[in-house]
C-alpha positions as CSV (number, residue, x, y, z in Angstrom):
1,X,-10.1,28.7,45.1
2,X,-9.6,31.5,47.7
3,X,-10.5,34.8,46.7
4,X,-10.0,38.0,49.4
5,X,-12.9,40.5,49.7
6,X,-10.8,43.2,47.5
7,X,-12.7,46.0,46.5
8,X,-11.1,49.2,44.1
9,X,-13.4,52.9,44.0
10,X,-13.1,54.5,41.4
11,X,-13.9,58.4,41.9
12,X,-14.2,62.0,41.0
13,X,-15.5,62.9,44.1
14,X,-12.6,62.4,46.7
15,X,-14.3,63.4,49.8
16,X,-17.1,60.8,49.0
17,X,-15.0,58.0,48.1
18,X,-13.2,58.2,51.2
19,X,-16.1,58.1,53.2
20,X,-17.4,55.0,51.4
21,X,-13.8,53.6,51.7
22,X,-14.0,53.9,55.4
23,X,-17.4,52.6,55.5
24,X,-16.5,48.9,53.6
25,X,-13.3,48.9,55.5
26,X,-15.4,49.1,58.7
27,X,-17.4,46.1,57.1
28,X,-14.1,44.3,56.9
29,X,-13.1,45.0,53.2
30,X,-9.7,45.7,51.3
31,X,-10.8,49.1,49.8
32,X,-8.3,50.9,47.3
33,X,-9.3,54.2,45.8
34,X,-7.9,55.4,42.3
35,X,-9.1,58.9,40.5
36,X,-8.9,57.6,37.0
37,X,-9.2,54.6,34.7
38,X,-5.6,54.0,33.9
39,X,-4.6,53.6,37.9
40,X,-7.8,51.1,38.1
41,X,-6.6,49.4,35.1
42,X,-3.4,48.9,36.9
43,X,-4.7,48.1,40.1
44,X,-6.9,45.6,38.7
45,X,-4.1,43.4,36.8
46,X,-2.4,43.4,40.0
47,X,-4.8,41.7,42.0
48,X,-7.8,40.1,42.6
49,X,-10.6,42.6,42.8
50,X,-13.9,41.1,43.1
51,X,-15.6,44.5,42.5
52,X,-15.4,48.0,41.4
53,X,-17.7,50.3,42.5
54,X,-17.9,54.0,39.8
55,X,-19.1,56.5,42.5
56,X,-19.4,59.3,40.2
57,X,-21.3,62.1,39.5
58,X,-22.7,61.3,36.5
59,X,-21.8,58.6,33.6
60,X,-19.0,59.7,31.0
61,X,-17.4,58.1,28.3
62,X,-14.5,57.7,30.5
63,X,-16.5,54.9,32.2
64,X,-18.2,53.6,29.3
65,X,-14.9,52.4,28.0
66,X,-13.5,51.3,31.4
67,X,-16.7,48.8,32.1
68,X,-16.2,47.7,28.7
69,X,-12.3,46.7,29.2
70,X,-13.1,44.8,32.9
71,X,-16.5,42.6,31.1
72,X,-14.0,41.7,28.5
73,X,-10.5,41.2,30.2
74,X,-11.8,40.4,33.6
75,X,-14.3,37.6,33.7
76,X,-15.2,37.3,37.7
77,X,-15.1,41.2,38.4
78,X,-18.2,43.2,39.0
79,X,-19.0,46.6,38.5
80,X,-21.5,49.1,40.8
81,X,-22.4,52.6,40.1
82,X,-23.0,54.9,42.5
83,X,-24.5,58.1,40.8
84,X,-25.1,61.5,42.2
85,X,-27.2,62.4,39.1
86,X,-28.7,59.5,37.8
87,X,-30.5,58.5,34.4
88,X,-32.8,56.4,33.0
89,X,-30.9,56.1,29.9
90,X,-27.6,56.1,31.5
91,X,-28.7,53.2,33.6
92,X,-30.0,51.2,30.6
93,X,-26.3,51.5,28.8
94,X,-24.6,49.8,32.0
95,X,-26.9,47.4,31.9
96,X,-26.2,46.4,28.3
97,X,-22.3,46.4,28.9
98,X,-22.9,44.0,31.7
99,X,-22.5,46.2,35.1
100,X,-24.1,44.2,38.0
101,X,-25.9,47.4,39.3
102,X,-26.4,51.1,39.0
103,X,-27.6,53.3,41.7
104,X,-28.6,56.7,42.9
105,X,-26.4,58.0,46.4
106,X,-28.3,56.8,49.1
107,X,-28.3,59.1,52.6
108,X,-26.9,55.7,54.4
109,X,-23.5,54.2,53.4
110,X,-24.0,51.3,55.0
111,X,-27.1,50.3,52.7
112,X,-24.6,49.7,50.1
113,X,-23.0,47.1,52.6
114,X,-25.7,44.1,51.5
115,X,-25.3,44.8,48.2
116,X,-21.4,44.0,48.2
117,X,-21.8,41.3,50.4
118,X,-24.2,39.8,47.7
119,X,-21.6,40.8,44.9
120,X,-18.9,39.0,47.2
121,X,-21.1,35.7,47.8
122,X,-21.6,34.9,43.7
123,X,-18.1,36.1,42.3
124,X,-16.6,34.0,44.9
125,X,-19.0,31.0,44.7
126,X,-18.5,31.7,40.2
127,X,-14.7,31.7,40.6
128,X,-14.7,28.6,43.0
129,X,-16.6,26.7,40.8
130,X,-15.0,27.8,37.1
131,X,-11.7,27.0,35.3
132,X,-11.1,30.2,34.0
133,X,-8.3,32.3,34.7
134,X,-8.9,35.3,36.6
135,X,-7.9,37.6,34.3
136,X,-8.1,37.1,30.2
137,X,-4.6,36.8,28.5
138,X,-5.4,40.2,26.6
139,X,-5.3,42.1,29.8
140,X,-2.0,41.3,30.7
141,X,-0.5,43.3,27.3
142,X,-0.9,47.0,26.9
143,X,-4.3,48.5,27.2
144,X,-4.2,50.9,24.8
145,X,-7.3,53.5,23.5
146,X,-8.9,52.8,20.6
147,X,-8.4,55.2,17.5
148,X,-10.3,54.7,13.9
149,X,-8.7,56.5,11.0
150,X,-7.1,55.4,8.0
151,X,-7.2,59.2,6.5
152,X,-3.5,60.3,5.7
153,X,-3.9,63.1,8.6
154,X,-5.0,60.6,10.9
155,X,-2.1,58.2,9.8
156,X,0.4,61.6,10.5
157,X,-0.7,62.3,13.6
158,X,-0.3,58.5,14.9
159,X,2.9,58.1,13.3
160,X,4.4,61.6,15.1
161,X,2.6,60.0,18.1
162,X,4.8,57.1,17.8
163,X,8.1,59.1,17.6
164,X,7.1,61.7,20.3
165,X,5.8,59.1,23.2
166,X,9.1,58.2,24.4
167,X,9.9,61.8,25.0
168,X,9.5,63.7,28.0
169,X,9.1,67.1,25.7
170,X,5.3,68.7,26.6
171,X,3.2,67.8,23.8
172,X,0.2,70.1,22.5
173,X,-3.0,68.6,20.4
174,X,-5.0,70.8,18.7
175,X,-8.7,70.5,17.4
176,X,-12.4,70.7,17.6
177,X,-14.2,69.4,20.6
178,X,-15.5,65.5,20.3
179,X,-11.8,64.8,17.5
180,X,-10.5,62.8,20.3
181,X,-7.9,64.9,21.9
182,X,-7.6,62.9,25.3
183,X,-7.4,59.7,23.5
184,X,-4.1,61.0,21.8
185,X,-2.5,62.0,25.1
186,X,-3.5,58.7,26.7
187,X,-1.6,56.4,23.8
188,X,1.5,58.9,23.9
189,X,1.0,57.8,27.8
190,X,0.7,54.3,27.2
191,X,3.6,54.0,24.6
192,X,5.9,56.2,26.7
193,X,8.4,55.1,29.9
194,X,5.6,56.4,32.2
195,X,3.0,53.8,30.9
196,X,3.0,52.3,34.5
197,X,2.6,55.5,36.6
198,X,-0.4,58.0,36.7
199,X,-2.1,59.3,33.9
200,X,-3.9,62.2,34.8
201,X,-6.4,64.4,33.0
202,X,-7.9,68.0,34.0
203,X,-10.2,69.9,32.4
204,X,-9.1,73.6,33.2
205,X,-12.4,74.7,31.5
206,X,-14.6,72.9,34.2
207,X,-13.2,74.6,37.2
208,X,-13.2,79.0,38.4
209,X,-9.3,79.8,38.7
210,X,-9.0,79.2,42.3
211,X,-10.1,75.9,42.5
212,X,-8.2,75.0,39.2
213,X,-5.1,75.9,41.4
214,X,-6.1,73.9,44.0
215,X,-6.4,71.3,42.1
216,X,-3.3,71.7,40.2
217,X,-1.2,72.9,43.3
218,X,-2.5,71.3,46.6
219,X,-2.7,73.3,49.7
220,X,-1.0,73.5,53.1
221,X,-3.5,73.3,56.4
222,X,-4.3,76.6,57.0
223,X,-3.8,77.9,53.4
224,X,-7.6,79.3,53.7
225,X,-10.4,78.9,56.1
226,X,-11.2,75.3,55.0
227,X,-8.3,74.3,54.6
228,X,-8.3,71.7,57.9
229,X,-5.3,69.1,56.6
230,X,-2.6,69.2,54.1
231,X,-4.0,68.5,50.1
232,X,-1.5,67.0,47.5
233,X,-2.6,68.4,44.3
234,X,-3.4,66.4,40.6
235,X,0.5,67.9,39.3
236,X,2.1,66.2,42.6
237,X,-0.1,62.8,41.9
238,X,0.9,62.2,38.6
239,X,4.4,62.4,40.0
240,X,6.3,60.0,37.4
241,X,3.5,60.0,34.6
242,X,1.8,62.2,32.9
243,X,-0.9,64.9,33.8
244,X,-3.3,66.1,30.6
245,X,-4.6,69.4,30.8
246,X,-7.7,70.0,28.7
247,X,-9.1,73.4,27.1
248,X,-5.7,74.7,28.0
249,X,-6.7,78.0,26.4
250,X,-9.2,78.7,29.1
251,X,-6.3,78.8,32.0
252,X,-6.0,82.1,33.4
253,X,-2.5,84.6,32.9
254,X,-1.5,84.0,36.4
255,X,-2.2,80.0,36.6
256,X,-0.3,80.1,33.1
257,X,3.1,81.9,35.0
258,X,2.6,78.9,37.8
259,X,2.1,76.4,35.5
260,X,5.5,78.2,33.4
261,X,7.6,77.6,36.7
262,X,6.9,73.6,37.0
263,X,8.0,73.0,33.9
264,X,11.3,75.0,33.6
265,X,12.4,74.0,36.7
266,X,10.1,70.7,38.2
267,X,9.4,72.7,41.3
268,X,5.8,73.8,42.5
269,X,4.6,75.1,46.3
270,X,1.4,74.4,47.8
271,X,-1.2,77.0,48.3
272,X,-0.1,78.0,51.6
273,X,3.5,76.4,51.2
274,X,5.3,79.3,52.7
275,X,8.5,79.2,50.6
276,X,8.2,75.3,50.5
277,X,9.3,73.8,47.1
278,X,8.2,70.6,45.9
279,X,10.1,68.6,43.5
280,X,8.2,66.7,40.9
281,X,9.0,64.7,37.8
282,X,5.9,65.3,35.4
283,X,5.4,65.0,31.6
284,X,2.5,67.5,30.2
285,X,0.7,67.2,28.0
286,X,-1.9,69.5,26.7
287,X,-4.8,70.3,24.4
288,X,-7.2,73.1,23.4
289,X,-9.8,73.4,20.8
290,X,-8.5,77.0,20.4
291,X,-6.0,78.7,18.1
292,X,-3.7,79.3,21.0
293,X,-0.8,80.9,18.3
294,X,-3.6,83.2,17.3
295,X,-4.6,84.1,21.3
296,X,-0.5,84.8,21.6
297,X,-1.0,87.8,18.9
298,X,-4.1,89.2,20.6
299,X,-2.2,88.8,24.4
300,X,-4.4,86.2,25.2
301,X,-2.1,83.9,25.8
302,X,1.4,84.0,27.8
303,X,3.7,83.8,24.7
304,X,6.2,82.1,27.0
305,X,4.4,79.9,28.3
306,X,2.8,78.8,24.6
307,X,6.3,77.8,23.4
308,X,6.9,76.0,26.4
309,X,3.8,73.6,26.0
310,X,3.8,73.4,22.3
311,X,7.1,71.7,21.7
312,X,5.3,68.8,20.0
313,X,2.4,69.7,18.2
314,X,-0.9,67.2,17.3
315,X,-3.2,68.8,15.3
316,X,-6.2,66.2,14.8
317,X,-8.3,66.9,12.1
318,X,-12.3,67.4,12.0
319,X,-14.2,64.5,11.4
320,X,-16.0,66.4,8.3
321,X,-12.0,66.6,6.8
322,X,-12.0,62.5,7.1
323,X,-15.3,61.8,5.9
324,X,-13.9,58.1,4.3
325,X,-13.4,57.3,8.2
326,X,-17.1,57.5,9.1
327,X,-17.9,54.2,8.2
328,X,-15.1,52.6,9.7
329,X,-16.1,54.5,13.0
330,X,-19.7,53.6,12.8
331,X,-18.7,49.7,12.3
332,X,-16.6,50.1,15.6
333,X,-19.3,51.4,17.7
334,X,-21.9,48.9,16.4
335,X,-19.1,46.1,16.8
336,X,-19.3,47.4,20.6
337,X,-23.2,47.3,20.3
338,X,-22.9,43.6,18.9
339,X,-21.0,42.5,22.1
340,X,-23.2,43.8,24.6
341,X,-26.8,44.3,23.1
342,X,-29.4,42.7,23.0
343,X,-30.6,42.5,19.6
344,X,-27.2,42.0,17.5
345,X,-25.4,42.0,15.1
346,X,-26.6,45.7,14.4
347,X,-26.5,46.5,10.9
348,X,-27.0,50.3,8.7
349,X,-28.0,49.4,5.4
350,X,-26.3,51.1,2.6
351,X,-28.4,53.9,2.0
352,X,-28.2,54.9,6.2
353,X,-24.6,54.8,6.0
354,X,-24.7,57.3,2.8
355,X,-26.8,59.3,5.2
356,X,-24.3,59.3,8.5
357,X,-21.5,59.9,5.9
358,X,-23.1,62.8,4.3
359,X,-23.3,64.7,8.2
360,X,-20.9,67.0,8.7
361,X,-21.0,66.6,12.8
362,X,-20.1,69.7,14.1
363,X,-20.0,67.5,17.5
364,X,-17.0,65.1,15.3
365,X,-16.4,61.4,16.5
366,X,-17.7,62.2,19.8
367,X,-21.8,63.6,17.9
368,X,-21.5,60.4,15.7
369,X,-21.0,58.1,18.7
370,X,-23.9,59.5,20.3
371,X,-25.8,58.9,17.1
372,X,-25.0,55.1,16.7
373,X,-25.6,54.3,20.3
374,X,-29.1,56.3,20.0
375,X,-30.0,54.1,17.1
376,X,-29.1,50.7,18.6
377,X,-30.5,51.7,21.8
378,X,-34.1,53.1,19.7
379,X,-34.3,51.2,17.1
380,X,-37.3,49.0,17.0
381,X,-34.9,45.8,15.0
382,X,-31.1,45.2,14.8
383,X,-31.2,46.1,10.5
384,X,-30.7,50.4,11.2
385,X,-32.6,51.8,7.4
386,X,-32.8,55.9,6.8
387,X,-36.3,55.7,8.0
388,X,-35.2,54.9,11.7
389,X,-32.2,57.3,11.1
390,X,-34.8,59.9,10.1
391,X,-37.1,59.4,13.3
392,X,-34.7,58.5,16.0
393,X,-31.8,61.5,15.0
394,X,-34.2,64.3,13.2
395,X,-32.0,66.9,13.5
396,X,-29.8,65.3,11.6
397,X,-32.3,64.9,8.6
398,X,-33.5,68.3,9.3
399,X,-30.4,70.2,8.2
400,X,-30.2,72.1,4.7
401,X,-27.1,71.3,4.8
402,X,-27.3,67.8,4.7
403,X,-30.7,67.9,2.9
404,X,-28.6,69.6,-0.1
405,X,-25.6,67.9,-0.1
406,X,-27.4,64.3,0.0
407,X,-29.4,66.1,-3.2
408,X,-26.1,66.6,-5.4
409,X,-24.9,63.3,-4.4
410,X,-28.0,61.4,-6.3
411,X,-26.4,62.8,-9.6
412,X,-29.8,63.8,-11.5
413,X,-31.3,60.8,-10.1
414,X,-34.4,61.0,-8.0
415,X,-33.8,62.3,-4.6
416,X,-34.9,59.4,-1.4
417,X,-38.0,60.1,0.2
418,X,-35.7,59.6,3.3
419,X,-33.9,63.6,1.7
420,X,-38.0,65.0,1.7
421,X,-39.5,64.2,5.2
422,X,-42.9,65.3,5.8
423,X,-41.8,67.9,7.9
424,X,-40.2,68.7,11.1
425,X,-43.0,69.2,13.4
426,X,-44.1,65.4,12.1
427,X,-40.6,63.8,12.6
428,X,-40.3,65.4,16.0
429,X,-43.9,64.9,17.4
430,X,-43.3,60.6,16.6
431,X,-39.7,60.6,17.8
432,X,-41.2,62.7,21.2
433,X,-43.7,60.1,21.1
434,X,-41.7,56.9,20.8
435,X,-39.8,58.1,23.6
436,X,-42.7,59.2,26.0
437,X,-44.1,55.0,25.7
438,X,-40.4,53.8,26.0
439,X,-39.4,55.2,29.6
440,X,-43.8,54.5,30.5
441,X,-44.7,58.2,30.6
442,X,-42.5,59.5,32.6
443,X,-41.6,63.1,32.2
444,X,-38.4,63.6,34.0
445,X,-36.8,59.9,32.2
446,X,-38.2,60.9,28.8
447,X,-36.6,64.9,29.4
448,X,-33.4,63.3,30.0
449,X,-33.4,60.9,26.7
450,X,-34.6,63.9,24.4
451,X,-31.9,65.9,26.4
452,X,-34.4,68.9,27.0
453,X,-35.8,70.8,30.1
454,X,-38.7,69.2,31.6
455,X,-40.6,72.6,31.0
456,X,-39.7,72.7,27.6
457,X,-40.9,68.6,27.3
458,X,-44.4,70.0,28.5
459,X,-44.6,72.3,26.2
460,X,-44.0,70.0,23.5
461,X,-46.6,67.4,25.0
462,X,-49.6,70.4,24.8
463,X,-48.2,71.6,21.3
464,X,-49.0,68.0,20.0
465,X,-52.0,67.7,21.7
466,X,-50.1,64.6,23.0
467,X,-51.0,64.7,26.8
468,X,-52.3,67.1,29.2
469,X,-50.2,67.5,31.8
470,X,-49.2,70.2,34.5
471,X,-45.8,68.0,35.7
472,X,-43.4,71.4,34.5
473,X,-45.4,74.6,35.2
């Protein structure tokens, strides 16, 4: 069977991506570029693309769940990463979830050319050779994000989900960071009219004012001194869909009146624009982790503009609030684990699941997440028991807390030793150590995993009398 030398990039560095474009076009590729997963999604059921190359800055959930949804709907396409900041332990989860190959930014483009051609010269000799379809039958219905919760609040907030999707009414979600905010504003996308066109999402925390409105907005050549060509900005992409602005709250007063203008009239001018109006047909939708009603009262908050966005309101509850989802949640993400690790089916015994329920994750579904893929990823077997749980996520042992509430759930009974560890310092100085042998003593790979400075991993080292070392100083 023929198969064309397609190629899709999917990144959020635009000036990068187009210079890798142009150097596989050069090597006589069909490159396409996308800036999120939803347009890669959609480019990828319309054709055949041997390979999609992530050149991103560093991994995310966003791509997690992406590679996850091509190994399992799209049985001949490969995935390459392309990091600016890459990880030891970042390249070790790709691995698992089947991407071909994850690497640093190298100075020459064109040393990423042999590695395609390779890609190209087994997906193409696989696909010749095989008598399955291209693309699995599940692909071809909606992709749709994944939410867990059988809590009543959960329920409500699906079910006005349901009724508000096929509106083009701005739509405001409200909670904590890690509830799962964007995933609500992607279903409402995906069960809306739009579900075809853009879906894209900012995070107006992440950005200083001006370049937000750059962003947002665009520029005309000659707007400011850089400004060399003409910019279309993210509202003007998503032209027909939907655009998702995060941590709304953070926006400043005069993006806010901007932002006001686009979406009582649908018009918006380019930095630079001159009088130039641009017409644009945009749903919004936003979210905060703020009391934004509360910032109106204290003027920090365009009242206007509030009862603009929050027509539709989501509020999404903390996970704490839903504790009878937790193990539902955790079978999901070990469900994932079982598919791509190595050492499945993963299993918590019943006493470890009493201990993840009894959290109270101040980081929500987003903390928990981390702490199942830690465990599956640490753990010595595939049966997860308090002890590992204990010496692979001590802080979570380590609060009072959770230390007291696990207490008055043994009901008079004797309290676990798993509720008594021997102490901190102990706990911390073999989970340090466990880590230091797994990435073969070295400091900057074993900083990363322990999510510390590499100063502060030195010190640790000397306070243990575990090594002497003078890597940090």
């Amino acid at each position: 069977m023929n198969l064309e030398p397609a190629v899709l990039i999917q990144s959020d560095d635009e000036k990068y991506s187009e210079i890798l474009k142009e150097t596989l076009t050069e090597a006589e590729y069909q490159v396409v570029c996308s800036r999120n997963s939803q347009d890669s999604l959609r480019y990828l059921r319309e054709g055949k693309i041997f390979l999609v190359i992530f050149s991103i800055k560093k991994l995310t959930d966003e791509y997690i769940d992406i590679l996850k949804t091509i190994k399992q709907n799209f049985p001949f396409t490969e995935a390459l990463f392309i990091v600016m900041w890459p990880s030891a332990n970042s390249a070790y989860k790709t691995s698992l979830l089947g991407a071909y190959e994850y690497l640093a930014r190298m100075p020459e483009l064109t040393d990423y050319i042999k590695v395609v051609d390779n890609i190209f010269k087994e997906v193409k000799n696989r696909y010749g050779n095989s008598s399955v379809p291209w693309v699995n039958n599940a692909a071809t219905a909606e992709f749709l994000p994944q939410i867990i919760g059988n809590h009543p609040r959960m329920q409500s907030v699906l079910d006005k989900v349901q009724k508000a999707a096929h509106s083009d009414l701005p739509g405001l979600i409200l909670g904590e960071t890690g509830v799962g905010k964007e995933l609500i504003a992607q279903m409402m996308h995906k069960k809306s009219p739009r579900k075809e066109k853009p879906f894209i999402a900012v995070n107006c925390a992440a950005l200083p004012d001006t370049l937000l409105e750059n962003e947002l907005f665009g520029h005309e050549k000659g707007a400011f001194t850089n400004a060399t060509g003409t910019k279309m900005g993210l509202i003007e992409e998503a032209h027909t869909g939907t655009i998702f602005l995060d941590e709304i709250g953070e926006m400043s007063p005069l993006l806010q009146t901007k932002l006001l203008r686009v979406l009582e009239t649908g018009l918006l001018r380019r930095l630079g624009g001159a009088g130039k109006e641009i017409r644009v047909d945009v749903r919004i939708i936003s979210a905060t982790n703020k009391d934004l009603y509360a910032e109106v009262q204290n003027n920090r908050f365009r009242a206007d503009f509030y009862y603009r966005l929050a027509v539709v309101n989501f509020e999404i509850p903390p996970l704490r609030d839903r504790k009878e989802d937790i193990p539902l949640l955790v079978e999901h993400f070990l469900d994932i684990a079982d598919k791509y690790g190595k050492l499945g089916p993963y299993k918590l015994t019943s006493s470890a699941m009493r201990m993840l329920v009894e959290h109270d994750y101040p980081g929500n579904v987003r903390e928990l997440k981390n702490y199942v893929e830690r465990l599956v990823v640490l753990c010595a077997g595939n049966s997860i028991s308090p002890g590992d749980i204990a010496e692979i996520i001590p802080n979570l042992c380590a609060s009072t807390a959770f230390v007291e509430k696990l207490g008055k759930s043994q009901k008079g009974r004797p309290a676990p030793a798993y509720a008594r560890p021997s102490s901190l310092e102990e706990m911390e100085k073999k989970h340090i150590k466990n880590v230091f042998e797994i990435t073969g003593g070295d400091h900057e790979k074993c900083a990363e995993m322990l999510g510390i400075s590499g100063h502060s991993l030195a010190e640790k080292l000397k306070q243990y009398n575990m090594i002497k070392t003078q890597a940090y100083e």
